[in-house]
Phi, psi and omega in degrees: 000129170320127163300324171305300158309314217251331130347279190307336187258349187285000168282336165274306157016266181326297214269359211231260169275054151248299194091014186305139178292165180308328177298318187282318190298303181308306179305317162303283208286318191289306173297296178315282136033277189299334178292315179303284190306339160296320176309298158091048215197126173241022152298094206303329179336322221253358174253136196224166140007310199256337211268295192314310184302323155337275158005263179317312145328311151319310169286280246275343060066266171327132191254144182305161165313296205256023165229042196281352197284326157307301170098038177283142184279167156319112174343164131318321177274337201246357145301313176314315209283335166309294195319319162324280171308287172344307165320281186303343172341279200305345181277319190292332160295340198281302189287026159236001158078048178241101188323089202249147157316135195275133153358292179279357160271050172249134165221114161326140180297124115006088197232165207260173203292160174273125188280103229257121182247124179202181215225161216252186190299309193297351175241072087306280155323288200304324197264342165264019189261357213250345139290107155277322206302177185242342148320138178336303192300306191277353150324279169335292182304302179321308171326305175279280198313256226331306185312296160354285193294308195275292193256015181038043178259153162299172191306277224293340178287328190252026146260356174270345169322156139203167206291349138349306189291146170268101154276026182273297182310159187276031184186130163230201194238119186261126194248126196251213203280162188077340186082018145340140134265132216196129171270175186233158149252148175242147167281184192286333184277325159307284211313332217250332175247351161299308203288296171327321188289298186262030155254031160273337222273095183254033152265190187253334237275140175291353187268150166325276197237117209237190206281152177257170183337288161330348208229353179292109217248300186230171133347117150088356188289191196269148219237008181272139165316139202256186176276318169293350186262005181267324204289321158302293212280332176287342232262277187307277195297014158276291183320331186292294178329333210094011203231098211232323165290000177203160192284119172253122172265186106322343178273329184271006145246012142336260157002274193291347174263287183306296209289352142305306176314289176336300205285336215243024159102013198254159194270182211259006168265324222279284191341264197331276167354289163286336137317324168091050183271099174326324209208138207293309187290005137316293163271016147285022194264288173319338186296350195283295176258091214193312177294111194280341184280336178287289172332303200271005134330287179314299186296332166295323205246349211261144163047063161277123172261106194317000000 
């Protein structure tokens, strides 16, 4: 069978008994795509040792799209993301008995630790007091930080709201990456400014949080928040904060939310949990700022004078 078929059905596959987002499936089909035409071979036979290795050469090679003027290479993580498709191909011929590279002589790059950006309690505080307003939009906007803030959910999970939820209770349920299910808690300040936000609300449209007059382009347009216009609104009301030295996300308040959790005593399963991480090591990334025995080390023992 052609690798151009054998592609195709391990994408339906992906999507299929996998349960993989649409997303992840265009992203498999973009990287493979590209290997394959590096192969220039439709024979699974022909990926070898020597063919991957090419490959991997090939990337590491490559100039970014939007940094050839520099003359920067493709990251190290975003070379990881071919092999990663590749991998799974290649598991998925093994489990159709198709003669192959065998899966595990793929070993992923080396990449350096990832650097966690994030912003301290006190511009936290600034940045979710900073919608003051009495208007709808900043009613709103306060709504999404606090929610943010509260349920450490990601942009696209808290654009998948709908108005659906009992926010009177502290707590629902989110199907996050993978269609993973994963409950949330809200605190009394989320819950208080969710309950404000719709009973400001005299449309019908089902999503939680959707666009207000103003934000409107034409007539009749579709009114739920897209993930870039929530990214704009953290956007704006960092700047509004003052907090002009560093890229403030939606992630980074991600971010602030498990290294809250962290700093006040919660063990690093519990986080990983509510975060919605398959694997402890994604949230052990926090832990470095977070140890409070290295901080009060450092202040006992650091310049000390005999």
């Amino acid at each position: 069978m052609k690798l151009s078929e054998l592609k195709r059905r391990f994408l339906e596959y992906t999507e299929i008994e996998k349960g993989r987002s649409l997303k992840t499936i265009e992203n498999y089909d973009r990287y493979l795509t590209r290997f394959f035409g590096f192969l220039k071979s439709e024979d699974p036979g022909d990926i070898t040792d020597e063919a991957v290795r090419d490959f991997r050469l090939f990337l590491n090679r490559q100039k970014a799209g939007n940094l050839r003027a520099t003359g920067e290479t493709l990251k190290k993580k975003t070379q990881n993301y071919y092999l990663i498709a590749l991998r799974s191909f290649l598991k998925y011929l093994a489990r159709q008995n198709i003669a192959s590279l065998p899966s595990d002589r793929i070993e992923l790059a080396k990449v350096s630790d990832r650097v966690i950006d994030f912003i301290t309690t006190e511009e936290l505080r600034r940045l979710l007091d900073a919608p003051n307003g009495s208007d709808i939009k900043a009613i709103r906007d306060k709504a999404i930080l606090e929610l943010f803030f509260s349920t450490g959910l990601r942009v696209a999970e808290l654009c998948s709201l709908t108005r659906d939820i009992d926010f009177t209770r502290d707590e629902f349920s989110i199907r996050g990456k993978g269609e993973k299910v994963r409950v949330v808690f809200l605190s009394d300040d989320a819950k208080r400014a969710v309950k404000a936000y719709l009973s400001k609300r005299d449309d019908v449209d089902e999503a939680l949080f959707v666009k207000v007059a103003t934000e409107k382009k034409f007539k009749g347009e579709s009114m739920p928040l897209s993930r870039r216009s929530v990214e704009r609104i953290v956007k704006y009301y960092a700047t509004k904060a003052g907090i002009v030295s560093k890229k403030v996300t939606p992630h980074v308040i991600r971010h602030s939310f498990a290294t809250d959790l962290l700093s006040n005593g919660a063990d690093i399963r519990s986080v990983q949990t509510l975060l919605g991480h398959s694997s402890i090591t994604t949230t052990q990334i926090y832990t470095h700022v977070t140890d409070k025995h290295l901080r009060d080390v450092h202040k006992k023992f650091h310049n000390k004078k005999q």
